[in-house]
N, C-alpha and C positions, 0 to 999 in steps of 0.2 A: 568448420567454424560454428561456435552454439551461438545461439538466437535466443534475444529477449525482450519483450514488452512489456515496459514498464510505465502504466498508468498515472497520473502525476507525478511524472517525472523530473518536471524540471525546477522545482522548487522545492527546499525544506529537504525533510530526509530523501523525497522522490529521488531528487538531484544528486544525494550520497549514493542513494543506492543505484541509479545509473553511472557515478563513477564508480562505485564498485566491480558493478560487472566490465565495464571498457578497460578498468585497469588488468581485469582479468580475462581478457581478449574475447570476450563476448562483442559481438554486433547487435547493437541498443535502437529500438524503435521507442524513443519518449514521446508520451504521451501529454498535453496540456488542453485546458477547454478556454480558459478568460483571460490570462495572463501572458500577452500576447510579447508583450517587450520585455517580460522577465525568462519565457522562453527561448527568445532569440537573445540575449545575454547569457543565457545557459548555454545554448549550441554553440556562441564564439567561442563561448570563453573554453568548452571542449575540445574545438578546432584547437584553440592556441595550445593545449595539451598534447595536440598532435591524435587526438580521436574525434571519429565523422559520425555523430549517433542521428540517428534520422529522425526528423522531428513533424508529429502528425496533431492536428487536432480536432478532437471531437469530444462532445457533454458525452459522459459512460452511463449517464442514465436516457441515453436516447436510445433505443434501439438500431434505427436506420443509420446512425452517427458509428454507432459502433460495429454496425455490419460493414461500414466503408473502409473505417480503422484498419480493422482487420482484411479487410478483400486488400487494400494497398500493402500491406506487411508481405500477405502471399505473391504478390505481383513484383515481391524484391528477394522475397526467400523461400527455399522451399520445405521450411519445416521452423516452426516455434520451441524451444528447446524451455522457455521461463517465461511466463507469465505471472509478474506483479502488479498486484490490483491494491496499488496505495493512495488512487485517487480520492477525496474525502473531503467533508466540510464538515464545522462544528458549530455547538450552540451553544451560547451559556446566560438559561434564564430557567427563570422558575416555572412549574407547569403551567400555573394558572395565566401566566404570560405568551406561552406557547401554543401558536395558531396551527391548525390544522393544514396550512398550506407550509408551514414550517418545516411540521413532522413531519411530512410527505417528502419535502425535499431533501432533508437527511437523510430518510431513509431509500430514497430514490436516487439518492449519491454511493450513498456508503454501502447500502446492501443490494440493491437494482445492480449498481453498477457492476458489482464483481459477478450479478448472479450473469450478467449478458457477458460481459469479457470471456467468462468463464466456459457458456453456452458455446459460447463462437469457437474458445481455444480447445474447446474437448475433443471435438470429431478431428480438430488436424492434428491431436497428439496421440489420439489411439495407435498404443503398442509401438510408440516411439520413445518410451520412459522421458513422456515429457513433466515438467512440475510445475504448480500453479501455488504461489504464495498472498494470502490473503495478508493484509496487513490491518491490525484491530486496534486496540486499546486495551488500557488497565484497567478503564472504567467499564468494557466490555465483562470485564472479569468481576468487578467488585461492587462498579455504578460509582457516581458521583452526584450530589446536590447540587442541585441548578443547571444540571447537565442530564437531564432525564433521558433526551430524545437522543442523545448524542451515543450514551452509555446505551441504550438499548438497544440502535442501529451497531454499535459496536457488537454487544452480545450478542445481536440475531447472526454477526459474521461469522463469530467463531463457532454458532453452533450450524451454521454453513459448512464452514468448513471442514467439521468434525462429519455430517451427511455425507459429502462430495467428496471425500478421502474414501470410504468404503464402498461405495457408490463406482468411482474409475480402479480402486487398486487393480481388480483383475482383470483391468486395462491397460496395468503396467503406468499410470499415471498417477503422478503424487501430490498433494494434497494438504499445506501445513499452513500456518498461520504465525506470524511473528505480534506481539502485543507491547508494546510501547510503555515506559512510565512516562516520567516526567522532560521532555527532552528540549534542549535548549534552541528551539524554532519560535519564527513568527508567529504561532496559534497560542504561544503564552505570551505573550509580546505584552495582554493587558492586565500582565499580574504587578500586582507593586513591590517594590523592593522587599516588604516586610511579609505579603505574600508566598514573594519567591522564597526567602528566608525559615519559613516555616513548612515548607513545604521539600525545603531541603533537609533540614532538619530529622524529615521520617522516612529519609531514603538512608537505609543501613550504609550503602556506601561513600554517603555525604557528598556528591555532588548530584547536578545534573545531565542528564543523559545526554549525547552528543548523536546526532544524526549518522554520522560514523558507525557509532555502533548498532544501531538500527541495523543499517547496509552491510554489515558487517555479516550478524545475525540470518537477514536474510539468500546471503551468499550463501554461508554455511547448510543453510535447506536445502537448499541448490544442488549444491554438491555433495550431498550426504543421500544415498540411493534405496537407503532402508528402513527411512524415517518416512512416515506418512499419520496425516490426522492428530498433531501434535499442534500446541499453542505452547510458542517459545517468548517466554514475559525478557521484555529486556529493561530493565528498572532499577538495576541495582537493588535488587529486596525490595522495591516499594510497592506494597499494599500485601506483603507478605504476611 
């Protein structure tokens, strides 16, 4: 049976991409830090599916949180087969608005985080062809206005990722990144209708992205054994 840890897992696309892997008979350690009764609404509601994902929680920018995460994973299994580091927070203000205790903690989420998950998951996947899937952004890729901190804790991921792929390959460990457009979760929740509107608008495929196809995306890294250090945009052509 393969093994998976997936870092905010139980909300947004987290949540898709841990029904991805249980629908695909993987055994899921989801991961949460603050959202204490939307994770346990997640686990019932998986129970009621008839899948048991095991649910741990710890801040992924803490070191000793995240050394515990993982010491309890191995004290249930005895090999990590996927590690998804889609835990994440955003910001949307301008720079001159943006505190130095801000950017610290973006970047102490988004890139801290994956760099420790990642730490801990390497020495138990050596020359197990285990895979580690960063999950980034579009604005990683392009940047956004009023989202500086965000877009660059993004961009420092994927250029993580592109390191630490060449870095494990001839460890037989792989290394990719999946990047997100626009996709219909809580983290746009404060866009306005006329917002959303235009913003659909310059997605070539005319709607917005479904956390589905995130999970979807991310699978397919998974299971694709000869792909390594690749950022897979999922956006429908947006910002193409």
């Amino acid at each position: 049976m393969k093994t998976a840890l997936i870092t905010g897992g139980t909300k947004g696309i987290g949540k898709a991409i841990t029904l991805e892997f249980l629908q695909n008979g993987y055994e899921v350690m989801m991961n949460y830090n603050s959202d204490e009764a939307a994770a346990l609404a997640a686990q019932e509601e998986f129970n009621m599916l008839g899948y048991c994902p095991l649910l741990q929680r710890a801040d992924v920018s803490d070191e000793k949180q995240v050394s515990a995460m993982f010491a309890e994973f191995f004290t249930i299994y005895d090999r990590l087969d996927v590690l998804v580091n889609n835990a994440g927070i955003a910001l949307k203000k301008v720079i001159q608005d943006t505190t130095p205790a801000e950017w610290d903690r973006i970047f102490g989420v988004n890139v801290k985080g994956a760099f420790l998950c990642c730490r801990e998951a390497a020495e138990k996947m050596l020359w197990q062809d285990g895979c580690i899937i960063n999950v980034a952004s579009i604005w990683g890729e392009v940047g956004a206005s009023c989202e500086v901190a965000y877009s660059a804790s993004k961009g420092a991921l994927i250029a993580f990722t592109k390191a630490l792929a060449k870095e494990l390959a001839p460890s037989k460990v792989r290394v990719n990144c999946v990047s997100p457009g626009v996709i219909d979760t809580f983290m746009n929740s404060d866009l306005t209708s006329d917002e959303m509107d235009a913003l659909i608008d310059e997605i070539p495929l005319g709607r917005l992205g479904r956390p589905e196809d995130v999970a979807k995306a991310c699978f397919y890294l998974a299971e694709s054994g000869y792909i390594t250090g690749e950022v897979l945009s999922v956006g429908g052509g947006f910002g193409k």
